[in-house]
C-alpha positions in Angstrom: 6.4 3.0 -10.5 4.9 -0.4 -10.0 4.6 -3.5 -12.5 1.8 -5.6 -11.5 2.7 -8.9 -13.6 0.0 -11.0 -12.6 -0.6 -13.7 -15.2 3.0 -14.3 -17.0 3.7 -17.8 -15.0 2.7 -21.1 -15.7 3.8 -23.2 -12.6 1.3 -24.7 -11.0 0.1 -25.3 -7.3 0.0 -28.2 -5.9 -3.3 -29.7 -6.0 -4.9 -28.6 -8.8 -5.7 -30.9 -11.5 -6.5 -29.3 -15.2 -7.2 -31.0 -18.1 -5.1 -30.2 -21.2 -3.1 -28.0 -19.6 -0.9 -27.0 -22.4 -3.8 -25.7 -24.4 -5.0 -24.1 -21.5 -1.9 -22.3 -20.6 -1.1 -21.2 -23.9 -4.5 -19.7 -23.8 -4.5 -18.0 -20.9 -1.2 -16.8 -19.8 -0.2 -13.6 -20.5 3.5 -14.6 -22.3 6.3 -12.7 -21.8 4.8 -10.4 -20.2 7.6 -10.2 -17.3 9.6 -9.6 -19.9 8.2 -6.8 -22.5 7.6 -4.9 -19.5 10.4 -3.0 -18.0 12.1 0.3 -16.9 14.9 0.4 -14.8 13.2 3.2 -12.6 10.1 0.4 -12.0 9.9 -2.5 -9.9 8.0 -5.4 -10.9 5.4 -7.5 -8.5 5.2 -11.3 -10.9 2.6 -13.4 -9.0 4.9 -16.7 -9.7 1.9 -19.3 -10.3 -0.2 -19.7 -13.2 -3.6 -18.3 -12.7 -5.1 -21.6 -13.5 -4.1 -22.4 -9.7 -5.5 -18.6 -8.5 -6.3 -15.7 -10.7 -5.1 -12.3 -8.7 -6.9 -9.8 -10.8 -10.1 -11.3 -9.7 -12.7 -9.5 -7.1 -13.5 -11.2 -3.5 -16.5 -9.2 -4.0 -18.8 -8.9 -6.8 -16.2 -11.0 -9.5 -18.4 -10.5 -13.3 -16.5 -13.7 -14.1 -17.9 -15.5 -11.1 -20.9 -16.3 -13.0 -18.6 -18.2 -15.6 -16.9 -20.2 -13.0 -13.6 -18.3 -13.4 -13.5 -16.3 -10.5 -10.5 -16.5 -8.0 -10.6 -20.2 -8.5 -11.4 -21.1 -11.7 -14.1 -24.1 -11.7 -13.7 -24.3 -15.2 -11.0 -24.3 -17.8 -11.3 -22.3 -21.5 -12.7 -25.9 -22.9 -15.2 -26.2 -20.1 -13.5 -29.0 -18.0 -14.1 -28.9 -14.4 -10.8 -28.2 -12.7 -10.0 -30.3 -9.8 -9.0 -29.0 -6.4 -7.2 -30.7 -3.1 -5.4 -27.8 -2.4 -7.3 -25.5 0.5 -4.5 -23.0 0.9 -5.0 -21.6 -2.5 -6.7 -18.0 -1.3 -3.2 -17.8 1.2 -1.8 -17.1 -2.0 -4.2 -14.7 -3.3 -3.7 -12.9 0.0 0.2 -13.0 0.0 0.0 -11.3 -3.4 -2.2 -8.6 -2.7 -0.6 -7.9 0.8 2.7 -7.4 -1.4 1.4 -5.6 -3.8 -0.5 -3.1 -1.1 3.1 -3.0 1.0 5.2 -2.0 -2.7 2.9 1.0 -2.8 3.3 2.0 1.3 7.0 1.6 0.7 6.7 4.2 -2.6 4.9 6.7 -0.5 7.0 7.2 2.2 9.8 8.3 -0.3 7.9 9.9 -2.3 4.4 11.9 -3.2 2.8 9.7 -5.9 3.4 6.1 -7.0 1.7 5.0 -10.2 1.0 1.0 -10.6 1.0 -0.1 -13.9 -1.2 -3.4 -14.9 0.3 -5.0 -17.2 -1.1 -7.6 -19.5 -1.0 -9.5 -23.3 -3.9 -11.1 -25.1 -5.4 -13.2 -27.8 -7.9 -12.5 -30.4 -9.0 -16.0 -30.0 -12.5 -15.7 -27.5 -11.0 -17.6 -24.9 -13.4 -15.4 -22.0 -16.6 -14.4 -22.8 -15.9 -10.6 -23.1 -17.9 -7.9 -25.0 -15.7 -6.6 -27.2 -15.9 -4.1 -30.9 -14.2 -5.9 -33.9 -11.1 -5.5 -35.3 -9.1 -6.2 -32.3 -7.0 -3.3 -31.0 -3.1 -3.8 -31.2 -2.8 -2.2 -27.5 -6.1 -1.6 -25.2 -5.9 0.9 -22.1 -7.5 0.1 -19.2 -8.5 3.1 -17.2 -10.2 3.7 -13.4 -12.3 6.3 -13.8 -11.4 7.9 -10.1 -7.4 6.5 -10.2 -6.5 7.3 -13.9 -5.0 10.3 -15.2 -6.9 11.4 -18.6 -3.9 13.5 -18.9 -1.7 9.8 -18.9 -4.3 8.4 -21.0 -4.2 11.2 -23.3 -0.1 11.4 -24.1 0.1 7.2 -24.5 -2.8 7.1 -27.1 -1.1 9.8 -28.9 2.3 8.3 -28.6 1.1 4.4 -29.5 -0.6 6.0 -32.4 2.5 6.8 -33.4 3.0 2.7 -34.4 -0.3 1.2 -33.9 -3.1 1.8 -36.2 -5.8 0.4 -33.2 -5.6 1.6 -29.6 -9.1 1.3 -27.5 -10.2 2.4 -24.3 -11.5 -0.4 -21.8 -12.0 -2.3 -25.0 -12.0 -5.4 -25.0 -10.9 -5.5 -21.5 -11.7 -2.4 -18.8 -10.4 -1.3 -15.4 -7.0 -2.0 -14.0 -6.0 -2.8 -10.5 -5.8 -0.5 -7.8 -4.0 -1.9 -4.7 -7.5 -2.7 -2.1 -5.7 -0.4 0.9 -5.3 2.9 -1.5 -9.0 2.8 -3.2 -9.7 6.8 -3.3 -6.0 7.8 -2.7 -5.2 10.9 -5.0 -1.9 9.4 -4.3 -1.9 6.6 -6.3 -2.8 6.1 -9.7 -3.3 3.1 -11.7 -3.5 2.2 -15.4 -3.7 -0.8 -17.6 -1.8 -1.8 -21.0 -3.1 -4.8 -22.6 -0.8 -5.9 -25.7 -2.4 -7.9 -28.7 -0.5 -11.4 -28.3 0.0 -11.4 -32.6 2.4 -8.3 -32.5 5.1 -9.7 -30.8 4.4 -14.2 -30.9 4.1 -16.3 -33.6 1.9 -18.9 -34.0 3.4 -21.8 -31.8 3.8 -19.4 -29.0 7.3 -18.1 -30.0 8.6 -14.6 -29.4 8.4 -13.6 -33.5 11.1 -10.9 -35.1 9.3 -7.8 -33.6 9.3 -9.0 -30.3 12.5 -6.7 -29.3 10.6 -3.5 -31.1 6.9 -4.2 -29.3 9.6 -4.1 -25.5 11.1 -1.2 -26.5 7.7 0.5 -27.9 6.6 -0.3 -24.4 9.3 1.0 -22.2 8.8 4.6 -24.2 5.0 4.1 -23.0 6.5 3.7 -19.4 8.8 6.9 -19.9 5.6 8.6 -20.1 3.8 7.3 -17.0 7.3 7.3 -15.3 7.4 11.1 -16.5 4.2 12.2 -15.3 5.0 10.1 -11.9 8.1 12.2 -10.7 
């Protein structure tokens, strides 16, 4: 099992130039995610930079946020400040993480059938991103593939995050999750995303709050399933 952590840093590259970049950072990075996530049986791929410098999750091809100016490389910030680049070696990143990510999963497979990448993400009821999205907020949303998702995975983790949320959605308010670009159709590998509601585990300065240790261990049982259904 694989951890894509792709937006939990907040170092930044070289040669790019935000404005306000506390209040964009506490916007947009996905905190302690590298953390809440983890199983000893997983290993975690943590792009290291903030995705203010380069946003992995995005598309080369056909990005929906591209038309927002928050593709790969953001032109914009969340309060619509033009972000300022000198830095041309930005995309080398990109392409280091996705080669990594693509060489985790060739490693997996030649020990063992199936290897099952997990996207794992936190965010904000705030509308930071123009996304459609149904109100309330969800505590936890899924994100599915419909050709690299088990329903049967889906299935058992609504169930069991029923069994402490009141709110779990279905590519709502954000869909998809990442399937590594040299295993697209591979019956071999399966993907899923879990997206955590920011409020159940920070308070409101950005501080882990006193359930932060229950939401971690409410998410490793989540990856005892997927780990489960794995091996």
């Amino acid at each position: 099992m694989l951890l894509h952590i792709p937006h939990s840093a907040t170092k930044m590259l070289d040669g790019v130039q935000v404005e306000e970049l506390d209040g964009n950072q506490f916007a947009l990075t996905d905190w302690y995610t590298d953390e809440l996530f983890f199983h000893e049986s997983a290993e975690p791929i943590i792009f290291p930079f903030s995705r203010l410098s380069v946003d992995v999750e995005r598309l080369i091809v056909n990005e929906p946020m591209d038309k927002y100016g928050m593709g790969i490389l953001y032109e914009k910030d969340v309060f619509g400040n033009v972000i300022k680049r000198t830095n041309e070696d930005c995309m080398e990143y990109y392409n280091d993480h996705h080669y990594k990510l693509n060489q985790a999963v060739n490693k997996y497979l030649s020990y063992f059938k199936t290897v099952f990448v997990v996207d794992c993400h936190s965010f904000s009821e705030e509308n930071i991103m123009p996304i459609n999205h149904t109100k309330p907020f969800p505590d936890i949303c899924i994100g599915v593939d419909e050709k690299q998702t088990p329903s049967v995975v889906v299935k058992d983790l609504v169930d069991y995050f029923k069994g402490f949320f009141n709110n779990i959605n279905i590519n709502d308010p954000y869909s998809g999750t990442i399937v590594p670009s040299w295993f697209k159709g591979n019956n071999n590998v399966s993907s899923i995303m879990i997206e955590v509601n920011k409020n159940l585990y920070m308070d409101d300065n950005g501080n882990k709050n006193n359930n932060f240790e229950k939401i971690q261990e409410i998410l490793t049982g989540a990856l005892d399933i997927i780990y489960e259904y794995e091996t």
